[in-house]
LUMGU-929552 format. One record per residue (C-alpha): x, y, z. Coordinates in steps of 0.05 Angstrom, whole numbers, plus 5000, padded with zeros to 4 digits. Example, Ala and Ser with C-alpha at 12.3 -4.5 7.8 and 13.67 -1.06 7.14 Angstrom:
<atoms>
524649105156
527349795143
</atoms>
This chain:
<atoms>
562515633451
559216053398
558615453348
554615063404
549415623422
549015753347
547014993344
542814993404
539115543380
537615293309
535014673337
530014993377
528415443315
527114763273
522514473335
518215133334
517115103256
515214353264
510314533317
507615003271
507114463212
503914053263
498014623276
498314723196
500615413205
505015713152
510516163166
512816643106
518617033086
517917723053
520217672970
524118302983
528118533039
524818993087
527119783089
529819943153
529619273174
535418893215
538418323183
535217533196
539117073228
542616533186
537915923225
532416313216
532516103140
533515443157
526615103135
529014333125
535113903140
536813273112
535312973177
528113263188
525213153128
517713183139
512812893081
508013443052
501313633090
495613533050
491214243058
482814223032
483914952993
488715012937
496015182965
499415842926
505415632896
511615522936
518015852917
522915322922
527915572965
536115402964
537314803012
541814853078
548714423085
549413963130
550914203200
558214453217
557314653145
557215463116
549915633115
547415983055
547416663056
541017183064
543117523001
542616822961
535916682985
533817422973
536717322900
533216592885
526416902916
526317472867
529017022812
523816622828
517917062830
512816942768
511817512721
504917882745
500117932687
495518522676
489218472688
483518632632
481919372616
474719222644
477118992708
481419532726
474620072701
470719652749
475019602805
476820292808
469320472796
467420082869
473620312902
472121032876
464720992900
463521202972
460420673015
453220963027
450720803103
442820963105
441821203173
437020733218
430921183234
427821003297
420521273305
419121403371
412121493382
410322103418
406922253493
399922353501
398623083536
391423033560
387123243620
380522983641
374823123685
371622573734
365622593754
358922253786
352222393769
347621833808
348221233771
352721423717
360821663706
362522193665
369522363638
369722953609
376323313567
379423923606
382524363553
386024883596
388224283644
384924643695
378524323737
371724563722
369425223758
361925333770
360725913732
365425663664
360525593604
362824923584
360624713663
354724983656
352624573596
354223963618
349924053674
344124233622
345423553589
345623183661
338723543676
336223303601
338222553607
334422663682
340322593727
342923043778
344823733754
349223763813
354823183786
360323053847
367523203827
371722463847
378522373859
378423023906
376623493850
383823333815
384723163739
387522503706
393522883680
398722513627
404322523630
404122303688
411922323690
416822863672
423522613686
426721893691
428321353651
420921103643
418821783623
419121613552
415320933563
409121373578
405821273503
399121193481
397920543509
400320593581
395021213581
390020823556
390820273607
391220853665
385321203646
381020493642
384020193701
381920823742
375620803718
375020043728
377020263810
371020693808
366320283777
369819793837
368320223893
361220443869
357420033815
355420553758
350720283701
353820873639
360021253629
360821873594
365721913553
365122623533
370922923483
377222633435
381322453493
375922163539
373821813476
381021583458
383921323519
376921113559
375220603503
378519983478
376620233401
381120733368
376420793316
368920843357
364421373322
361421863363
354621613399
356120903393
355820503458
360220033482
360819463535
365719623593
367719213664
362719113723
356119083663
357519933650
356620123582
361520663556
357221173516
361821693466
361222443457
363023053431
367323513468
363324053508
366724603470
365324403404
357124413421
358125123447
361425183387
356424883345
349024833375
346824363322
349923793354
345923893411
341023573376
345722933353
345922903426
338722883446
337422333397
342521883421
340122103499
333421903481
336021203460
340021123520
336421483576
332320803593
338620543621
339720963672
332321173686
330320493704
336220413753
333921093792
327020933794
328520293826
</atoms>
């Protein structure tokens, strides 16, 4: 009874190894025996019998050599032992050469070397923090920086000359705050996932799309564009010099400036200003007088 399940299993071990010739798959056997290991079967060993001979597979890359290993009997035979096969393995096993002097330096030297990962930095360009003024002054916009972040008061100094210039360029010393007196503040958001999407171009586009609403609602012939960040984000230039006009939506013309601090801070740009007003003031004359 043991004989046949013996046999029985040892023919299904040979089918499985020819499947695995058949999907080019190669099974190997350690050159030593395994510590701690329990002993292999007898049939486990038993790679080829007389009666399934199978011709040798032809393989694209270079096989290693094959250690030849000790032929099984016949079945109902005494199969050779694990010990004989251990013996002709190591018997067999080619004598490993050294390698060169200068290949053992260099191979140490790259497995001594740490692998160095450089870090990906990812730049993340920062949020605009601005605040700025709109108002209307008959025919003309003016968007003004609000360093505080606080709206204009009537007796603040800065106020007070901008209603100077309006009363030099001949319009209404008495501009009307839009947007009910409330500042185009950015950020806009503070928390969320698309409060880091808020960068220098979404402002841009929100500042010029609210003025484009304006200009939509009532026509306006100039805008002011009066400090960095009304400068910055009100115009489609990064690099527009002070004083230099520029076309906008609706036939408005965008007209730069300094901020309103830096002429109280320096008076001699008052006079930068009148020169370009002077220039300019046509434009928005003619449209009042008509």
């Amino acid at each position: 009874m043991t004989l046949m399940h013996d046999q029985e299993v040892h023919s299904q071990e040979m089918r499985r190894q020819a499947m695995l010739q058949a999907m080019h798959i190669d099974v190997w056997l350690p050159r030593q025996q395994l510590y701690n290991a329990a002993p292999s079967r007898e049939y486990l060993l038993e790679w080829q019998t007389e009666a399934a001979a199978v011709a040798p597979t032809v393989t694209k890359k270079t096989a290693p050599a094959q250690v030849a290993l000790p032929k099984a009997e016949t079945r109902g035979q005494a199969y050779v032992s694990v010990r004989d096969k251990l013996a002709a393995l190591q018997a067999a096993k080619p004598a490993a050469t050294p390698p060169p002097a200068q290949a053992v330096v260099e191979t140490a030297a790259v497995d001594s070397a740490p692998a160095i990962v450089e870090p990906v930095v990812v730049q993340t360009e920062p949020i605009p923090r601005f605040a700025l003024q709109l108002l209307r002054a008959d025919n003309c916009l003016i968007l003004v920086d609000l360093p505080t972040g606080q709206p204009f008061q009537s007796r603040d100094p800065d106020y007070q000359l901008l209603k100077d210039m309006l009363r030099a360029a001949g319009l209404t010393d008495k501009p009307s705050l839009m947007r009910q007196g409330a500042p185009i503040t950015w950020p806009m958001l503070h928390s969320g996932n698309l409060m880091h999407e808020q960068h220098a171009t979404a402002a841009r586009a929100c500042v010029r799309d609210l003025l484009g609403f304006e200009l939509q609602s009532a026509a306006a012939v100039c805008v002011w564009l009066v400090g960095p960040d009304a400068v910055r984000f009100g115009s489609a230039d990064d690099n527009i010099q002070l004083y230099r006009v520029q076309s906008f939506v609706d036939g408005a013309q965008l007209w730069c400036l300094p901020s309103l601090e830096s002429v109280l801070e320096q008076p001699l740009l008052k006079r930068d200003i009148w020169r370009s007003m002077c220039a300019l003031s046509s434009l928005w004359q003619v449209q009042n007088d008509a």
